[in-house]
C-alpha positions as CSV (number, residue, x, y, z in Angstrom):
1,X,-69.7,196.2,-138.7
2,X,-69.9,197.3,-142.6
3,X,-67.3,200.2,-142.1
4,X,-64.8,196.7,-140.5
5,X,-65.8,194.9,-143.4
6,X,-65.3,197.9,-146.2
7,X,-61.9,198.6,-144.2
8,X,-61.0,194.7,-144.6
9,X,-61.5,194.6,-147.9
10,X,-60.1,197.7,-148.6
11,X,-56.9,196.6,-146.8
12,X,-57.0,193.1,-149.0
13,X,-57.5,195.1,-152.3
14,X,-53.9,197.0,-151.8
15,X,-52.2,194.1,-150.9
16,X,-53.4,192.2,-153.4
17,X,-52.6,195.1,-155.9
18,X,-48.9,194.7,-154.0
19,X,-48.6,190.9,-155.0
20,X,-50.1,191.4,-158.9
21,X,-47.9,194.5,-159.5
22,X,-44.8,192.4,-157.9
23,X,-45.3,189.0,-160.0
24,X,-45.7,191.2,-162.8
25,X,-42.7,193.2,-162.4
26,X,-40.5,189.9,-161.8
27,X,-41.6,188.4,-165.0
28,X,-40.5,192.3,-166.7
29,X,-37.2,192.4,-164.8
30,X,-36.4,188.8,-166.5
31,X,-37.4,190.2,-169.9
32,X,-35.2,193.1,-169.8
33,X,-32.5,190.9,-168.0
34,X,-32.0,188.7,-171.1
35,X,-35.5,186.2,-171.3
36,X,-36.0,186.4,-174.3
37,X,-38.1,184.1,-177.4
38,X,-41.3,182.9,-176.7
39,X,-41.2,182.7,-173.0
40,X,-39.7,186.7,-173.2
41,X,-43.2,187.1,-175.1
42,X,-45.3,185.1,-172.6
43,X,-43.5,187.2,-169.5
44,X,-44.2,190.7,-171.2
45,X,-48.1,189.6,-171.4
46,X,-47.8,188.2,-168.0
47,X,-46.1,191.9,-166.6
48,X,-48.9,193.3,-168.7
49,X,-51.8,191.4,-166.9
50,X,-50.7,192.0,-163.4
51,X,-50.2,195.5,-163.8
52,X,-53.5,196.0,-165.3
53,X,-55.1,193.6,-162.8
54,X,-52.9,195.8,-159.8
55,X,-54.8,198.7,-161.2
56,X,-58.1,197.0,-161.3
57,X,-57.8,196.1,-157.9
58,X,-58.3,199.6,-156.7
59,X,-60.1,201.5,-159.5
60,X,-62.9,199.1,-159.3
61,X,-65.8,198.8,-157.3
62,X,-69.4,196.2,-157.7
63,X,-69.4,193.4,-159.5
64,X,-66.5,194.5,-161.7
65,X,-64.7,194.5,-158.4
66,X,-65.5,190.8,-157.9
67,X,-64.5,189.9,-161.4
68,X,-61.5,192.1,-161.2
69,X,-60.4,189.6,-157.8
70,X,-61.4,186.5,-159.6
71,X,-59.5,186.7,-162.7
72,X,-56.8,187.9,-160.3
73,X,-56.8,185.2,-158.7
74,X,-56.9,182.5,-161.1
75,X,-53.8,184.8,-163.4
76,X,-51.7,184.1,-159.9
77,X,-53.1,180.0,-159.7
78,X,-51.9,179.7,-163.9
79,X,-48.8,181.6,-163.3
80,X,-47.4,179.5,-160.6
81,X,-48.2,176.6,-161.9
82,X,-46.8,177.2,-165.1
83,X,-43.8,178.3,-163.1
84,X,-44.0,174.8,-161.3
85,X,-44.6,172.6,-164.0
86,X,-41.4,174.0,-166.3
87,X,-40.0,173.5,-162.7
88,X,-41.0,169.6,-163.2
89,X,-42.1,168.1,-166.3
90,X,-41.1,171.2,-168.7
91,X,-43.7,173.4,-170.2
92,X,-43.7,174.1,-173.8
93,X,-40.3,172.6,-174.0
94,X,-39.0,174.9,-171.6
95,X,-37.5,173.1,-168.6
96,X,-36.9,175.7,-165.5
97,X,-34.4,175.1,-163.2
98,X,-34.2,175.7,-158.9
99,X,-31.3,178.1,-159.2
100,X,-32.5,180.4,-162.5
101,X,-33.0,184.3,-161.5
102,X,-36.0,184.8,-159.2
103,X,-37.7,181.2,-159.4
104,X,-37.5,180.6,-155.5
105,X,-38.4,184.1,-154.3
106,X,-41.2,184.1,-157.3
107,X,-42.7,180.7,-155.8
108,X,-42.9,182.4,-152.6
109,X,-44.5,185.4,-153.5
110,X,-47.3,183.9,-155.7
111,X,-48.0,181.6,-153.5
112,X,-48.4,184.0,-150.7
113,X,-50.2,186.2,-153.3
114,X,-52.7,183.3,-154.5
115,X,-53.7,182.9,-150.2
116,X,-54.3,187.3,-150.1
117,X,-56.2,187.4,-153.3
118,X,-58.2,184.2,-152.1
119,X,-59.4,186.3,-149.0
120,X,-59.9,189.6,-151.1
121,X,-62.1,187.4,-153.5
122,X,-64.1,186.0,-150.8
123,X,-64.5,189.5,-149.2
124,X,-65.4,190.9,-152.6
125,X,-67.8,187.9,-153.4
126,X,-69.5,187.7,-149.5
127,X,-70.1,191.7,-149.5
128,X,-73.2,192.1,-151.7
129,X,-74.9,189.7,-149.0
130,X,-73.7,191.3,-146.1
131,X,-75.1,194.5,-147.7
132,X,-78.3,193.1,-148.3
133,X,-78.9,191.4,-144.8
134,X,-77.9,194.7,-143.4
135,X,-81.1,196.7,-145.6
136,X,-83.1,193.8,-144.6
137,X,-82.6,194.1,-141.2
């Protein structure tokens, strides 16, 4: 049952690392396709992040593997809903429109990504337990 549950996880780490690296890359394709200003700044830090958090997600193991999914999962959560509210109400004066480069295929793909890294997080999180009923027992 561990080696299912390490083969899970495993599974949920590189697809995960697969969502951060593409919402990452997507925010450095509009940089070098002509975003530029602050929000060029803010998506350079966000291709940054998810590249680094991508790596993370299969370099790590223990509880920097847990904090690695958590942070990965909130960076997704506060990049689509930044995404969403310029989308709406505007965000730092920027207003985002429906039919700008990438915005519907970049909703989809965080949102899908926030639902993996949701299960990789509670895989991550849950393991410990699961490996200390398992000694117990």
């Amino acid at each position: 049952m561990a080696e299912t549950s390490d083969r899970a996880l495993w599974i949920m780490r590189i697809l995960s690392a697969l969502f951060l690296l593409t919402t990452g890359g997507i925010h450095l394709y509009l940089v070098f396709n002509g975003v530029g200003g602050i929000l060029g700044v803010m998506f350079v830090l966000n291709g940054i992040a998810g590249i680094v958090l991508a790596i993370a997600m299969v370099v790590l193991r223990g509880r920097l593997l847990q904090l690695a999914t958590v942070l990965s999962l909130l960076f997704l959560i506060a990049t689509l809903s930044a995404l969403l509210l310029a989308l709406t109400v505007g965000l730092f004066g920027i207003h985002e429109t429906w039919d700008f480069t990438l915005v519907p295929q970049t909703v989809v793909i965080e949102s899908i990504g926030i639902v993996v890294l949701g299960i990789t997080t509670a895989l991550a999180l849950r393991r410990p337990v699961a490996a200390r009923v398992q000694r117990a027992g």
